[in-house]
N, C-alpha and C positions, 0 to 999 in steps of 0.2 A: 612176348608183348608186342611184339611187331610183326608179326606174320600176317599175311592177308590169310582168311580163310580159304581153306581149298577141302573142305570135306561135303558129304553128300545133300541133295538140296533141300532146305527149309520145307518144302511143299511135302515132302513125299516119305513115307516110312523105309529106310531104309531094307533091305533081307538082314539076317541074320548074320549072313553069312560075307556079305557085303565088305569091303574094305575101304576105309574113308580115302580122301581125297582127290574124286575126282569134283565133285561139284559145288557149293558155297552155302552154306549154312550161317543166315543171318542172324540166329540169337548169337551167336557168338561173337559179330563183332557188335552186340548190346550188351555183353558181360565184359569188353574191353573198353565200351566207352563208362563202364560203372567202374572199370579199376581205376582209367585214370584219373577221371572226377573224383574217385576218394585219394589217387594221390595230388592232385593241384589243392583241393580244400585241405590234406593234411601241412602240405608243405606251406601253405600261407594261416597255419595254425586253428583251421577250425573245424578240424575233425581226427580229433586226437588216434585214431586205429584204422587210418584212413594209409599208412602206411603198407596194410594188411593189401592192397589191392597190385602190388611187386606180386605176391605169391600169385595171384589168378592169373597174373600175367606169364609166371612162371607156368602154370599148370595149362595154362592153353596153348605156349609154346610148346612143351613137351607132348601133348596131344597132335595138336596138327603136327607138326614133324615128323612123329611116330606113324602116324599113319599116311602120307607122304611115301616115309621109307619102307614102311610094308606094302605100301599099293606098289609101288616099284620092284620090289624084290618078287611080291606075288606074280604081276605080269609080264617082267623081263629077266625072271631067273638068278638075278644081279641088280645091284643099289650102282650108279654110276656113278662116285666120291666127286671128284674132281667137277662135277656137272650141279650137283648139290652145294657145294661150296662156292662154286663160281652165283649161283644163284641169291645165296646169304648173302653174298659181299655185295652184289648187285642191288640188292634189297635193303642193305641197312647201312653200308658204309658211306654212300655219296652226302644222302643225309648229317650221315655224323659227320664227316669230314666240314661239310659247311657250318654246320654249329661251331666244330671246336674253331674255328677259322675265324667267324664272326665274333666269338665270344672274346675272343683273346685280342682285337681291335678294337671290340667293346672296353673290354675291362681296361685296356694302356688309356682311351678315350677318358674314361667317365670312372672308373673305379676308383677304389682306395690303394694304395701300392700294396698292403700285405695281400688282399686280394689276386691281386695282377701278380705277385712273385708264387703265392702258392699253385696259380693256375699256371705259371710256366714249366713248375715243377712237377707237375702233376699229366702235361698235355702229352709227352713221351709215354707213358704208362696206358693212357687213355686210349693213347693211338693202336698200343699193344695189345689190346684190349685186354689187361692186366690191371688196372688202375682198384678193382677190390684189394688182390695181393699190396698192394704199392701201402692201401690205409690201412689195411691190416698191418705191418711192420711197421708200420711208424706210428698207429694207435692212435688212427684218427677216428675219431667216435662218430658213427654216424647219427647217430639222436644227438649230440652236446656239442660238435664238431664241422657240420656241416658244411654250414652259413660261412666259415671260413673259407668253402673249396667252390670254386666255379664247378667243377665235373664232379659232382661227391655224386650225384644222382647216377652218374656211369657205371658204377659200381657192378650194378643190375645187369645193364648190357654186356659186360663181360663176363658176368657171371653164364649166360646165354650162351656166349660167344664157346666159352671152354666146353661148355655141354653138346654143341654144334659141333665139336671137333672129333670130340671122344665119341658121344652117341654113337653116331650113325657108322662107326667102327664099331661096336660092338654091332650093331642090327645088320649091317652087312656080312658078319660072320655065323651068328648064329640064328640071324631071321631065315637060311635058305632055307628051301627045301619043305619037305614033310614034316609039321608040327611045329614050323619055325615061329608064328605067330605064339605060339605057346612057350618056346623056351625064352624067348623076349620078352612076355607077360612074369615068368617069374621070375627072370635078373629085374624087370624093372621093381616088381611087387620087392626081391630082398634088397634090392639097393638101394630103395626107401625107405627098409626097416633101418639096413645098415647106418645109413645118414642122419635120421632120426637119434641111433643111439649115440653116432659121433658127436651133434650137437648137445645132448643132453651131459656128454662126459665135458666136454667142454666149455660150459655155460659157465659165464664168471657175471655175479651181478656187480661188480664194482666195473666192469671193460667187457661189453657184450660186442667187441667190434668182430672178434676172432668167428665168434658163435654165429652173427649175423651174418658175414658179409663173403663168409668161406665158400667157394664152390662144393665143396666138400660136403657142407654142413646144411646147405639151402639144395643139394641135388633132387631131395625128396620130392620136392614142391615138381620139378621138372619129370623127374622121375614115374612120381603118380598120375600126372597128366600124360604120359606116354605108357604107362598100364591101363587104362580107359581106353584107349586107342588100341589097343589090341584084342584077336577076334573074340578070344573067350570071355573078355568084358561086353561087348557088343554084345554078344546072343544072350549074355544076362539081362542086359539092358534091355533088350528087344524083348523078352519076354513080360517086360511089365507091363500090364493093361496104359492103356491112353491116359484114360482120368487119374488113377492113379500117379503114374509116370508127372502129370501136368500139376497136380498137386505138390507132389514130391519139392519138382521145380521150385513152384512159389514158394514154399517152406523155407527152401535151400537159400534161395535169393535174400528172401529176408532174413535169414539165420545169419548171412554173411555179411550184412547192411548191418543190423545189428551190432557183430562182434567188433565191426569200423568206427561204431559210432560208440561203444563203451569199451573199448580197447583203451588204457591209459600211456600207450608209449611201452618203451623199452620194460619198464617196472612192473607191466600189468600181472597178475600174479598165473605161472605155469607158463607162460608164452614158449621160454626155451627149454621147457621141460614137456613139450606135447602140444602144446597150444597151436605153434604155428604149425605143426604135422597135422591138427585136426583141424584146420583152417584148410590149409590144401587138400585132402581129403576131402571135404564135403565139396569142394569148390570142382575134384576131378566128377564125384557123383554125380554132381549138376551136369556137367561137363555131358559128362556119359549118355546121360538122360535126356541129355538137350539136344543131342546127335539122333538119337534112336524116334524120338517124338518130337521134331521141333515145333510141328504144327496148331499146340495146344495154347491154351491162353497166355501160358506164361513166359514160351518160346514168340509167338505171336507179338507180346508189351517187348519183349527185348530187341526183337526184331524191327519196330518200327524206328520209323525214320529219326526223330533227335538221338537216340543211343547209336543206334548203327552209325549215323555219320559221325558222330563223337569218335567212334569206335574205329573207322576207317583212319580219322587223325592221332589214334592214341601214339604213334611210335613217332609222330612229328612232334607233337603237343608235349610226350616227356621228354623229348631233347629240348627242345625250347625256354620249359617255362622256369627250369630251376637258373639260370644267368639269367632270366629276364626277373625273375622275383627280387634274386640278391642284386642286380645293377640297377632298377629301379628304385629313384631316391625313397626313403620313406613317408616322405609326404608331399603330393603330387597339386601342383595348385592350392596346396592349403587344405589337402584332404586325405587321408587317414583307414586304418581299420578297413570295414568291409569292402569302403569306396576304393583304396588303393588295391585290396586283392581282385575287386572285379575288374580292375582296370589292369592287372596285371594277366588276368587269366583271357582278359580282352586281346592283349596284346599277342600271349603266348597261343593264342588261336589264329590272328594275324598272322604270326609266324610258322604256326603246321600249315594252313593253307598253301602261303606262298612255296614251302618248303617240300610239301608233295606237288603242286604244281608245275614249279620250274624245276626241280630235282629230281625225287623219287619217280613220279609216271616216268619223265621222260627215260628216264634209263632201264627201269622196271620193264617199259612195254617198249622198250628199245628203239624209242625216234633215231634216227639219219645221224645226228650228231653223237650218239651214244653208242651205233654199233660198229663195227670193222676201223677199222684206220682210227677214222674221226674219234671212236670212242677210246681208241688207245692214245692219241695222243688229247684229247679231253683228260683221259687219267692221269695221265701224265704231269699236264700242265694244273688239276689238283691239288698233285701232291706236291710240287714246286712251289706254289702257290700257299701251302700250308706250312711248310718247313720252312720257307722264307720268312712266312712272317713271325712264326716262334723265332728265328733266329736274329732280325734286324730287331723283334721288342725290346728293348733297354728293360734290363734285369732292375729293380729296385733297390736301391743300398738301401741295408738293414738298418731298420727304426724307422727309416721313412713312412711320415703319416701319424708316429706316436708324439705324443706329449712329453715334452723338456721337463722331468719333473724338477731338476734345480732353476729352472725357470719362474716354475710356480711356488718355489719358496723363497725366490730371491724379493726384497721388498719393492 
């Protein structure tokens, strides 16, 4: 969900044979600025399946990455780990680090205390980027549960995070060489099946937290996006006529707008039994499709300028907007409903802005303060900086914030 694109360029038909990421394929960040507008309209309640757009952020993740790790092992023999990893953290950690830092100043500020005490509980896990494991054992429901958690939306990112870890150890050992692109194509192909059937053995409609939120269980989504990314899905891809290919696209696009917009939540019926496997699925096809012919009409609408730029701040925008939804009073000047979520998704754009601006570019494309010395003790003083303040917050005594009920029956 957070990756700048790095595969071949929008203008020009890939070969067959080609290996993504050297150049910038702009439908693609037009498919990450449609995730996260279906997740700000889901989270401020008005697009009930709008949840569904976590997966295509999954599935684009596991694409660019995948092919990332094969253009690298194709032209230097070798994946360079430690160079890959120094890169992810570069790219996603300064960010968060500022969110959870502001939020937890925020929440002591302006919050409610159960708020502020589950956020302190929960910022160690966060930081782990463990914080799915953390709601999973403690059975925090993410559809019924949420709104309780500052970082409930983190989930995702860690989810990422483990996949970032594990991955490219697997693509490092068995992408070498002669056919590596192909044995990679079918660990990804069965480890999708594999996770598919893990979630379906595990599917509880009374506590879908387990099903949800498990690395495990959502690898698919990442999975399948990193089997499109490899060669023998390409020269599939490549072989469909243009118009076709660009039809396909539009099909896909609205097929998956769609299932956003009549998805009912957690209950929708098959969701954990296939649903969200065929969600991610069509969503790697597009994927696929969009890489090999970007040039056609419907690569072209995604490409243009309001999705792409949406799309450039999607990994600002979902750090931001879930503490500024829930620390935003509910009714703003004496206003309400649509007015407070657009005032809210106002705000949380306010905040990717500034957030890629003074944060991400600069560290990303490595300004003077962010590289050699200056950037180690910049980290430094980060992390200082964040564990300080988790540590001076004053903890909440329990109850604080609730109602005396012998109060209210006393006469």
């Amino acid at each position: 969900m957070s990756l700048a694109p790095a595969v071949p360029s929008a203008h020009r038909r890939p070969r067959p044979g080609r290996t993504p990421g050297r150049a910038h394929i702009a439908p693609l960040d037009g498919l990450r600025g449609l995730a996260v507008a279906a997740v700000l309209l889901f989270h401020a309640g008005y697009l009930g399946g709008g949840f569904l757009g976590v997966d295509l952020f999954f599935v684009l993740s596991g694409f660019l990455i995948t092919g990332l790790l094969l253009g690298e092992a194709q032209k230097r023999g070798r994946i360079q780990l430690g160079a890959f990893w120094a890169r992810r953290a570069r790219r996603l950690l300064p960010a968060l680090a500022v969110m959870g830092t502001a939020a937890l100043l925020l929440a002591w500020a302006a919050g409610p205390p159960s708020l502020l005490g589950f956020a302190l509980d929960d910022a160690p896990w966060a930081a782990a980027q463990a914080v799915n494991w953390h709601y999973i054992a403690e059975q925090v429901g993410y559809f019924n549960a949420s709104d309780t958690r500052l970082f409930s939306h983190l989930w995702s990112i860690a989810v990422e995070w483990q996949f970032y870890l594990v991955w490219p150890l697997v693509v490092a050992v068995v992408g070498r060489g002669r056919g590596g692109a192909q044995r990679v194509a079918v660990l990804a192909g069965a480890g999708a099946l594999a996770s598919l059937a893990l979630m379906i053995q595990l599917n509880d409609v009374v506590d879908t937290t387990r099903a949800y939120e498990g690395t495990d269980t959502r690898a698919f989504a990442l999975l399948l996006g990193a089997l499109a990314a490899t060669a023998p899905v390409r020269r599939l891809a490549a072989r469909v006529p243009g118009p076709v290919a660009d039809g396909a696209c539009a099909l896909l696009v609205c097929g998956l707008v769609a299932s956003w917009v009549l998805t009912g939540g957690q209950n929708a019926p098959g969701l954990f039994q296939g649903g969200l496997f065929a969600h991610s699925l069509a969503a790697a096809v597009l994927i696929a499709l969009l890489a090999a012919a970007p040039g056609g009409y419907a690569g072209r609408a995604l490409g243009s300028a309001v999705p792409r730029r949406l799309g450039e701040l999607s990994y600002s925008l979902y750090l931001w907007h879930w503490p500024i939804y829930l620390l935003l009073p509910q009714e703003v000047f004496g206003i309400g409903g649509w007015a407070r979520a657009a005032l809210a998704i106002g705000l949380s754009l306010v905040a990717a802005v500034l957030s890629k601006l003074l944060v991400e570019d600069p560290v990303r494309f490595r300004a003077r303060w962010a590289t050699g010395r200056r950037g180690l003790v910049a980290l430094l003083a980060a992390v200082v900086v964040a564990v300080g303040v988790w540590t001076v917050i004053p903890r909440p005594q329990p109850g604080a914030g609730t109602v005396d009920v012998n109060q209210l029956m006393s006469p």
